[in-house]
C-alpha positions as CSV (number, residue, x, y, z in Angstrom):
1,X,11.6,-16.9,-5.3
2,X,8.6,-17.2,-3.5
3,X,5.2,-16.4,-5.0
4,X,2.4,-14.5,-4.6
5,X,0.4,-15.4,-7.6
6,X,-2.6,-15.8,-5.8
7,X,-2.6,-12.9,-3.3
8,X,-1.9,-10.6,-5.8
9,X,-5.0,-11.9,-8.3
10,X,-7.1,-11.2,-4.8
11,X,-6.1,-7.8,-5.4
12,X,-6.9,-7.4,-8.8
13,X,-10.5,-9.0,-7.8
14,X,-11.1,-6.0,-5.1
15,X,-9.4,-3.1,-7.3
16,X,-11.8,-4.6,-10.3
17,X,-15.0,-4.6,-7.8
18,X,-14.8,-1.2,-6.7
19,X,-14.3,0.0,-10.0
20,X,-17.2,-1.7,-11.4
21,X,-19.0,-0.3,-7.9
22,X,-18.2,2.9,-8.8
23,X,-19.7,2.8,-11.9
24,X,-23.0,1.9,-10.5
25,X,-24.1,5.6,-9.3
26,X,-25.5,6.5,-13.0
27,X,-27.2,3.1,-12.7
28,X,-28.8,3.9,-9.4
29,X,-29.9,7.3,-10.4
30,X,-31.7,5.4,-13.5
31,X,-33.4,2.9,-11.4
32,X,-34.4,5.6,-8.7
33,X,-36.0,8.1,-11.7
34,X,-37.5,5.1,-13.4
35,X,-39.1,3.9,-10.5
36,X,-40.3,7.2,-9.1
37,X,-42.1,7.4,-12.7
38,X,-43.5,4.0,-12.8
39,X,-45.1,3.8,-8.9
40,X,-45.9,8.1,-9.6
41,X,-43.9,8.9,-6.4
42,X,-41.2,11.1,-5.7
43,X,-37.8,10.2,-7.4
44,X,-35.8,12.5,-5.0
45,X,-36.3,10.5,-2.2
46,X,-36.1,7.2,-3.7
47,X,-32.7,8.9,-5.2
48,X,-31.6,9.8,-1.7
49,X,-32.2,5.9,-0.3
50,X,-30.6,3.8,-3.1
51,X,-27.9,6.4,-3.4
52,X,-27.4,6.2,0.3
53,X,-27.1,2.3,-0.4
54,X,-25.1,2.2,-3.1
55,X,-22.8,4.5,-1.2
56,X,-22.5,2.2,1.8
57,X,-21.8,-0.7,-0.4
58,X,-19.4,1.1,-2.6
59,X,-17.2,2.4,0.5
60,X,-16.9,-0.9,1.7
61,X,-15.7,-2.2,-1.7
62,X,-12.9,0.5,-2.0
63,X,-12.0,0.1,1.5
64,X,-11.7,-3.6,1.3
65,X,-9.5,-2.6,-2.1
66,X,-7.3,0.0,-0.2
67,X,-6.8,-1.7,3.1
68,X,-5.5,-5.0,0.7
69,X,-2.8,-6.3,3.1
70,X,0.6,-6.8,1.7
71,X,1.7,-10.5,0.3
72,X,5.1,-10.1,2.3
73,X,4.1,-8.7,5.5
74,X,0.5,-8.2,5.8
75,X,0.5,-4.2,6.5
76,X,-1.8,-2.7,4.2
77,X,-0.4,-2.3,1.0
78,X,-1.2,1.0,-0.5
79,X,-1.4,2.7,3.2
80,X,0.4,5.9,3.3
81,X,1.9,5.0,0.2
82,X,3.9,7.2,-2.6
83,X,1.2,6.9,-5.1
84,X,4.2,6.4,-7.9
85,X,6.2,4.3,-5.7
86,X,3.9,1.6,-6.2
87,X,5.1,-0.7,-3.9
88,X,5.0,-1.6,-0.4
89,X,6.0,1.2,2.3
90,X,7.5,-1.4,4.8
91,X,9.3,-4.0,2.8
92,X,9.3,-2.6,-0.8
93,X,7.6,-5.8,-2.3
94,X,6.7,-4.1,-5.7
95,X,2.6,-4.2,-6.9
96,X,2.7,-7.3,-8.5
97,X,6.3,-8.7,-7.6
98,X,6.5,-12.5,-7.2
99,X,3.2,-13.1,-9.6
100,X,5.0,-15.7,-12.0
């Protein structure tokens, strides 16, 4: 059996980072209201620029976790996918099959 032990803990890394990413907005919205009262400037549009950041950065992190190419072969694994299928639309490698 062949494994994929370490392509499928690359996966887990990039499904872990955008969740953490997306937990950053409250975070961002803190820094932006915290710094708007500590320089006495408006918080709107320091909201508007770190939230436009954070965005950026967080849609790269979820594509990068999205467009995760397959272990078997390499089309992107949860691509037009059955979201209870759980397993690869092209060759029907299952999320996480051939870890041990």
């Amino acid at each position: 059996m062949v494994s994929y032990a370490s392509q499928w803990k690359e996966y887990r890394t990039r499904n872990f980072q955008a969740s953490v990413g997306l937990l950053g907005l409250p975070l961002v919205v803190a820094f932006a209201a915290f710094l708007g009262w500590l320089t006495h400037s408006s918080a709107i549009s320091l909201l508007v620029s770190f939230a436009t950041g954070w965005a950026v950065f967080w849609g790269w992190l979820a594509f990068r976790a999205v467009r995760f190419p397959c272990p078997r072969c390499g089309i992107p694994f949860l691509a037009n996918q059955d979201p209870w299928a759980r397993c690869c639309e092209k060759c029907g490698l299952k999320l996480y099959e051939g870890e041990l």
